[in-house]
N, C-alpha and C positions, 0 to 999 in steps of 0.2 A: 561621488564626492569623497575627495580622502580627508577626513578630519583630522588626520594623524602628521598632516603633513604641513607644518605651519614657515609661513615668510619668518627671516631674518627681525629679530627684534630687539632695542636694546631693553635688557629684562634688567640693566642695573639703573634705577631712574632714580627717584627720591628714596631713602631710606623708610620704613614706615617704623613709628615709633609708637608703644606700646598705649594703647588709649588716642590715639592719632586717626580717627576715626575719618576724616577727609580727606585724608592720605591712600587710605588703603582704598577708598573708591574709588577716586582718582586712575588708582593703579587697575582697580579690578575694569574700569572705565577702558585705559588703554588695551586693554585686552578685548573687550567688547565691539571698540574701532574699528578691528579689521575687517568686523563685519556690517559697517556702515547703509552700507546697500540696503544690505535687507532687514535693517532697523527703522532703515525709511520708509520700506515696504510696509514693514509692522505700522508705524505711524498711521501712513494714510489709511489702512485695512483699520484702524481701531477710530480713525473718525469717524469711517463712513458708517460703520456699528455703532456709535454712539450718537451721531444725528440721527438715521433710522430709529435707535430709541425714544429721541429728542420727540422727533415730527409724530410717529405714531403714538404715543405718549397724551401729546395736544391731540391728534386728530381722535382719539376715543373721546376726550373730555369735548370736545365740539360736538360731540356724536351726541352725546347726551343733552348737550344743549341747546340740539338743534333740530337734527334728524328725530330724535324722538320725539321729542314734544310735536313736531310737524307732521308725526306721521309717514316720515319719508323712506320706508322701509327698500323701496329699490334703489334708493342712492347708499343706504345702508349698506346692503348686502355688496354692493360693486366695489364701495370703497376698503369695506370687510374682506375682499376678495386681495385687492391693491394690497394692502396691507401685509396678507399672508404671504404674498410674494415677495415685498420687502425684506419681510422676517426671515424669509427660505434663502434668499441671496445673504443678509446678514450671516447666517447661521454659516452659512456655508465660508464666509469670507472668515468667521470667527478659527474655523477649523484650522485653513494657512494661515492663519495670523500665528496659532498656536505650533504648527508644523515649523513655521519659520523661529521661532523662538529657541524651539525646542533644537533644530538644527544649529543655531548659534552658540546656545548655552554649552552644548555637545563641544563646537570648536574651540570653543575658551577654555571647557575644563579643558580639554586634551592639549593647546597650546600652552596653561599653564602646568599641568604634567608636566609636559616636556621640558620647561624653562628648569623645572626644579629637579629633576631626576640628571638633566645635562651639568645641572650645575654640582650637584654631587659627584658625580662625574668628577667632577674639576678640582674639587673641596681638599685641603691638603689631609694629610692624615692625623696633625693634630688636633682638626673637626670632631675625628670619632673616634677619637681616645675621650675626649668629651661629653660625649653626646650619645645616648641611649640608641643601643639599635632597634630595640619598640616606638621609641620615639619619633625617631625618622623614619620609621616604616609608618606610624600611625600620620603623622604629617601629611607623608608623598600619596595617602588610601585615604584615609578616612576626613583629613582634610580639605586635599583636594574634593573628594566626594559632598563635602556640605556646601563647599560653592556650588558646586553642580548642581545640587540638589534647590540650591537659593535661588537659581538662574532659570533654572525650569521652571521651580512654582511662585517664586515670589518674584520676581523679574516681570513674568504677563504681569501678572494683579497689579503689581507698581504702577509698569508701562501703564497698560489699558487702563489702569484706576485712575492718574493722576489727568490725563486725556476726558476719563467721564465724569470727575469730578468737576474740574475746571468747564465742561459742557454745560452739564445738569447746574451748576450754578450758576452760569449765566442764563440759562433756561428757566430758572426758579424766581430769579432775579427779574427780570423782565415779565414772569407772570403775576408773578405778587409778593414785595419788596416785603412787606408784613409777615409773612412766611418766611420768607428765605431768612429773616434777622430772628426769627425762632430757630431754626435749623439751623445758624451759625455761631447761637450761644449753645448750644448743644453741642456740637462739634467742635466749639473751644474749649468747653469740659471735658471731653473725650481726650482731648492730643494733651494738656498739662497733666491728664492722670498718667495718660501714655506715656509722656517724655519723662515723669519723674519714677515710674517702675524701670523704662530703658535703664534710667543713668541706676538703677538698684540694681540693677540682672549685667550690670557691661563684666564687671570683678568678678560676679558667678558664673557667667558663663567659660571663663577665659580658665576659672581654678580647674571648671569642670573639661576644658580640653586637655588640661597638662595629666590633671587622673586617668585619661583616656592615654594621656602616652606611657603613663607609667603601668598601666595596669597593659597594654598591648606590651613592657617590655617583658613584665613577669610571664605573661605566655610565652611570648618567644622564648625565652629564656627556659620554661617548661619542656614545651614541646621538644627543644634542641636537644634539652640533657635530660631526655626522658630514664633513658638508661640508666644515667647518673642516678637520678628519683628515686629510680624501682631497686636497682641494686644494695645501694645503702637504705633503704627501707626511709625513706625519706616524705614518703606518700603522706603523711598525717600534714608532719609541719609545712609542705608546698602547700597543702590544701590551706591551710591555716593562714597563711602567708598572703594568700591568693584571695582567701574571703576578708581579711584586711583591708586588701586594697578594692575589692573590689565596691567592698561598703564606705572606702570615700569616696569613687567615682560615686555610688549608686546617691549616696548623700548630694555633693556636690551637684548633680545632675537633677536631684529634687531641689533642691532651692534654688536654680536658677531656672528651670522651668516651670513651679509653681508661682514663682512671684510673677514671671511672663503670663501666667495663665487667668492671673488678676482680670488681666484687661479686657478678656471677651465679656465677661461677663457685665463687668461696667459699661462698657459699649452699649449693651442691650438694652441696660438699663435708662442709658439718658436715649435710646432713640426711639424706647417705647415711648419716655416723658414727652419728648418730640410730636412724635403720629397724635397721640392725646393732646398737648398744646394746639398742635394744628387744626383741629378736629375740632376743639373748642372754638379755636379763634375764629377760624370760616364760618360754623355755624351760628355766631352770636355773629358777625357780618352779614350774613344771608338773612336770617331774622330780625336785625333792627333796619337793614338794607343801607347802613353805610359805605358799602364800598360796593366793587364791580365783582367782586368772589360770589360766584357760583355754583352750582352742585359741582359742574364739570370744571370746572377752574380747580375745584376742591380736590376730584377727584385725579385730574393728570397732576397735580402738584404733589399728591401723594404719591404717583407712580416714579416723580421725578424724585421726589426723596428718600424713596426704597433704591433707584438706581445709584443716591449720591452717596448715600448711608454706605452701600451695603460695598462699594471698595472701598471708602474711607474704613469701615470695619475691618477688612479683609487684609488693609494694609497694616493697619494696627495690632493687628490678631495676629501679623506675622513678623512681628517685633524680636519674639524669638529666635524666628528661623534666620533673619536676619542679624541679629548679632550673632548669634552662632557663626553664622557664614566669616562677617568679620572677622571676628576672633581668629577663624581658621584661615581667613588671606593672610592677618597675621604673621601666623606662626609660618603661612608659607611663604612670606616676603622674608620674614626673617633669615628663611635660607635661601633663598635665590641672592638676596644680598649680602650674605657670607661672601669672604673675596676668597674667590678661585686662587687656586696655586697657579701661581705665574712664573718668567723666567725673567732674570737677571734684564734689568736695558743692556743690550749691546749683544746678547746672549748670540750663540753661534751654531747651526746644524752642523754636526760631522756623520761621518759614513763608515769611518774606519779609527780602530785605533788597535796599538801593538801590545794593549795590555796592560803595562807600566803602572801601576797603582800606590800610589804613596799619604801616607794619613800624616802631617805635620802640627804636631802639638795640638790635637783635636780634641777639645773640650765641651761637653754638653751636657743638658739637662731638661726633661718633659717639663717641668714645672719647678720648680725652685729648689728639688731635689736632683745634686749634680749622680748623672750616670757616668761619664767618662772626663776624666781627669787629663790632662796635657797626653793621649794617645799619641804615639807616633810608631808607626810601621811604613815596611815598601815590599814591596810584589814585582818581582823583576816576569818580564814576558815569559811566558809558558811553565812557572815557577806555580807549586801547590804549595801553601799556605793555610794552616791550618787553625784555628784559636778553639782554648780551651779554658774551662775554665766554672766555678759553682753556676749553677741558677740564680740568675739577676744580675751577672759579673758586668754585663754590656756589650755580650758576642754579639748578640742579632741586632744591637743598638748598630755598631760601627757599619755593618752590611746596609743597613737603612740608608745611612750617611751618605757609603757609596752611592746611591741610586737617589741621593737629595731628595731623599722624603722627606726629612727636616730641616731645621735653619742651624748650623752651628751658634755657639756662643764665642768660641775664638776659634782660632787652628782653621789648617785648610784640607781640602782631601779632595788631591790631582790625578788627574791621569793622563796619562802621556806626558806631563808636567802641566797642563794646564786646569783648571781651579774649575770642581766638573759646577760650581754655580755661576759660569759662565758659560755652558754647556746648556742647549733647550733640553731641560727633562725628556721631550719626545725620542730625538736623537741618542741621547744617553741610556734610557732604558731597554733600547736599541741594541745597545751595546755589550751591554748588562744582563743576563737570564740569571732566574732564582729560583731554586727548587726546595721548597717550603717544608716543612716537618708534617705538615696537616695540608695535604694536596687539595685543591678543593677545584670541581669540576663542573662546571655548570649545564644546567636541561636544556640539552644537545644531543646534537650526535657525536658517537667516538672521535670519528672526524673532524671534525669543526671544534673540537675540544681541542682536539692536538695541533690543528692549524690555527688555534688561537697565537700561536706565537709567532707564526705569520702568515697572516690573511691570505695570500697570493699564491700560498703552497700549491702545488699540483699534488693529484691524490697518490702518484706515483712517491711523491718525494713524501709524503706522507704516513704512505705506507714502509719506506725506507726509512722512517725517526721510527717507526714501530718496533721494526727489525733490531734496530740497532741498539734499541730500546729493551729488550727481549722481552715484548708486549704484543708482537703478530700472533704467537701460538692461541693466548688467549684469547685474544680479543677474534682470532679464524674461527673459534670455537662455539663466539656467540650465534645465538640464532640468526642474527640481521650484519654479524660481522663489526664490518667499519661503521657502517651505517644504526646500528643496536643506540638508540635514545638511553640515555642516564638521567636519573632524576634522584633526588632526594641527595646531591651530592655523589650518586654513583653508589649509594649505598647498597646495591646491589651486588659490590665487588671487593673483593677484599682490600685492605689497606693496603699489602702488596700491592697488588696490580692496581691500584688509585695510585701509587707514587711512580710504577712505569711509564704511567698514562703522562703523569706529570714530567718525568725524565726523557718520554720521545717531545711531547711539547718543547722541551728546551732543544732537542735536538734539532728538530724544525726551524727555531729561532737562529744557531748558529752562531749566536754572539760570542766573540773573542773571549769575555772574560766572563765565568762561572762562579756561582755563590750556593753552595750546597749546605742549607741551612738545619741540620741535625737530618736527614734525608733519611736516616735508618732506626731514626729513636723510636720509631712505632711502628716498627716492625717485627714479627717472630723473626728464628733464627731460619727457619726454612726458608721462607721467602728473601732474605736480606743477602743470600750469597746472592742472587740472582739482583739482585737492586743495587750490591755491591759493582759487580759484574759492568749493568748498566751506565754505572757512575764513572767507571774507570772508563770505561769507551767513552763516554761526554765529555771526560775534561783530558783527554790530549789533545796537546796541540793550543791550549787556555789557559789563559790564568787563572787560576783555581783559588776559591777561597773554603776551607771546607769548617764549619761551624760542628763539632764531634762531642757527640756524649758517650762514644763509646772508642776508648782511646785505641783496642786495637785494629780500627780500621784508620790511623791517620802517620800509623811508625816510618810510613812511605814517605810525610811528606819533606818537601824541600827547608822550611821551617816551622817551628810549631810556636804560636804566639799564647804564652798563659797570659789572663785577665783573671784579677780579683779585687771586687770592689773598684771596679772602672778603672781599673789604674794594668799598666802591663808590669809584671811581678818579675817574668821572665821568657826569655827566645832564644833560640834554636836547634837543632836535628835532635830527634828521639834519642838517640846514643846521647847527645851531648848532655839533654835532659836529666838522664837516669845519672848521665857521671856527676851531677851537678848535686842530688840527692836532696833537691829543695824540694818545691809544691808540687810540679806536676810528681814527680818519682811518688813523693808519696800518695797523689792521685793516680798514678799511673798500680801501685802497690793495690792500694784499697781495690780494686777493680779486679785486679789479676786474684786474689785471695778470695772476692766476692764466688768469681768464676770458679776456679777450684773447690 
């Protein structure tokens, strides 16, 4: 059975709102459905255990009221026999009941995985610019993981509890209506102490998952820039930083699980009061002889009330686990119903375009702080295009643009003359390859790294982006080759060869128009002729956008666009630049003076 591999669903249904507690069942419910079938199965497998309790239960209390006193010691032992058998088949049906649970709960977590990780997937990028990468990583693990964990163990005990409850008191009921109205004030104390700690623990537990995302982002954030840590001697204050937070998860996480823990103990206490009431009451009926309560009446009414107690207890007891669990549908409906980045109504596949790239009065801003002021540039076909300009000016801003990773606020940015958010992002990024400043390679093979840029590569043509790439020498040299696993990011390879790896991937992809976004800022000078080298074979024959912190690899280009403070300052050829004797010249000065 693949768990991994779930039907078509629609995962965007009601919104769940914070404290919307029949909401998020609801949802978690939907999920549960697809397994129908073998919820039924659970069903009938939890009657047929709960009658078996029901009838052996009575047939001891007969036993005593009848067979003993008569002396009937071989109808004893026959039915004593009956009995064990029941219990052995019980026993046995209990075990799949629990297999089948557990096998569902398995499909749900993994179909709700899925729903949330695809839809990250989808999530624009102004998500996480937002949004803690501990956070969403602690959501998509350790969230998901408390459903899982609610579906396994508190899911039976619900199921099968509210089944033996609803049994055991009609069983209690029809034995002796005097008892059961004992055992029902008792368990109406139980569920109002219950209900009123829940609604105390619902804000504790929910503070105590956000501490959990925050305290998973400061690890991430650790482990990442360990280096960072160690080299600025920074070890004291992370630690410090780190024992902060982690003593308000550790707080938050005591005071919502100590007030949940209230309630075992209460429990115990009214159902000792219980067994003593009862105990009382039958034997002051047995001795005045008003009623039909008998030793053995006495005694299966106590077995039925250890069977009814003890999941009402268990479901109470798991008050906890169970809003926890909430809390973390929550936070996971929260992102599954994030809206996906979508494409324009009317939006159009293309397969080809001649490169043409034009930015018209394009103005934008993350958040209320504007990045780019009325931009306008054009990129004529197979034209290198260069922008230059301080840290934060809005280079890698306008690149984004291109490839519609965000929403303009006015202006438009065409290609081929047509407006690319009319263009499906799919088809467009198609079109489009980017070669990053901080190549980042994911735990693969070298191969399937570099054919990321398209799936369909033959290993032949693959090894041909390598070459061209001048990334075969090294990568022939590994012990496994093509095939050598990367992990940790590749950090096994130097930043050189991680941006090769990245410049055959684009070579692979093939797309018309190229965005080389600072491709040599983190590189030594050894390596960078060779990256250099690389570069120049990727972008003939393309329209080249090249993003430069180091101005003299860009005096080639066709124009050079300065940006400061989101706005274009100034444009065109290196010569015309330096005759002009404005910003870049004296960027261009600073540098050459640096070098020397």
């Amino acid at each position: 059975m693949d768990m991994n591999r779930r039907g078509p669903r629609n995962i965007h249904q009601e919104k769940v709102d914070v404290g919307d507690w029949r909401t998020t069942v609801k949802r978690l419910w939907h999920y549960l459905s697809a397994d129908k079938g073998k919820l039924v199965i659970v069903f009938f497998l939890t009657i047929f255990t709960t009658a078996v309790t029901i009838v052996g239960s009575r047939i001891n209390g007969l036993v005593i009221d009848r067979f003993l006193r008569q002396n009937k010691l071989h109808l004893l032992f026959i039915i004593c026999g009956l009995m064990a058998v029941m219990y052995l088949v019980a026993s046995v049906f209990t075990y799949f009941q629990n297999s089948v649970i557990i096998t569902v709960a398995q499909r749900t977590s993994a179909g709700i995985r899925h729903d949330i990780f695809a839809n990250l997937q989808r999530l624009p990028m102004r998500y996480f610019d937002t949004h803690d990468n501990g956070d969403v990583m602690s959501t998509l693990t350790n969230d998901v993981d408390n459903i899982n964990n609610a579906l396994m163990q508190s899911f039976v005990q619900l199921f099968t509890g509210v089944i033996s409850v609803i049994g055991m008191g009609i069983a209690m009921l029809l034995l002796s209506p005097l008892l059961t109205l004992i055992t029902l004030l008792s368990t109406l104390a139980t569920f109002l102490f219950s209900r009123a700690v829940a609604k105390a623990t619902q804000k504790a537990f929910t503070r105590q998952q956000e501490a959990l995302g925050s305290l998973n982002t400061q690890i991430e954030e650790s482990v990442s820039g360990k280096q960072v840590v160690q080299k600025f001697n920074h070890i004291e204050a992370t630690m410090k930083a780190f024992d902060e937070t982690n003593d308000t998860y550790t707080r938050t996480a005591f005071t919502a699980q100590s007030l949940s823990a209230a309630i075992g103990p209460f429990n115990n206490m009214t159902n000792n009061f219980a067994y003593l009431l009862i105990t009382a009451a039958g034997a002051v009926s047995i001795l005045t002889g008003s009623s039909a309560i008998t030793v053995g009446v006495i005694f299966t009414f106590l077995i039925y009330l250890r069977n009814f107690t003890g999941p009402v207890n268990n479901m109470l007891n798991l008050i906890n686990t169970v809003q926890l669990s909430l809390v973390s549908a929550q936070r996971v409906f929260a992102v599954i119903d994030e809206k996906p980045e979508q494409d324009a109504p009317g939006a159009i596949a293309i397969d080809h375009t001649d490169g043409n790239v034009t930015f018209d009065d394009v103005t934008f801003a993350y958040d209320t702080r504007p990045i780019l002021k009325d931009v306008s540039l054009t990129a004529k076909q197979g034209e290198v295009v260069a922008l230059v300009g301080p840290t934060g000016a809005g280079k890698t801003t306008i690149m984004n643009l291109l490839t519609n990773l965000y929403p303009l606020q006015s202006g438009r940015v065409l290609l081929d003359g047509r407006d690319v958010t009319t263009i499906q992002r799919a088809s467009l990024r198609r079109l489009v390859t980017v070669v990053q400043q901080e190549s980042f390679l994911f735990t693969m093979s070298i191969r399937e790294n570099i054919r990321m840029g398209r799936p369909e590569a033959t290993d032949e043509e693959v090894q041909q982006a390598a070459e061209r790439a001048n990334a075969h020498t090294f990568i022939s040299q590994l012990p496994d080759g093509y095939d050598t696993i990367l992990t940790e990011n590749a950090s096994s390879l130097s930043q050189g060869q991680r941006q090769l790896l990245s410049i055959a991937r684009a070579f692979v992809t093939g797309a018309p128009v190229l965005v080389l976004d600072e491709a040599t800022a983190s590189i030594d000078s050894n390596t960078e002729a060779d990256v250099q080298k690389a570069m120049t074979a990727l972008m003939q024959d393309k329209t080249s956008f090249v993003i430069a912190h180091r101005l003299s690899t860009i005096q080639a280009a066709d124009q050079i666009i300065v940006i400061n403070q989101g706005e274009v300052i100034e444009r065109g050829t290196h010569k015309e630049l330096l005759a002009k004797h404005g910003f870049y010249a004296d960027l261009y000065e600073s540098q050459f003076e640096t070098l020397s």
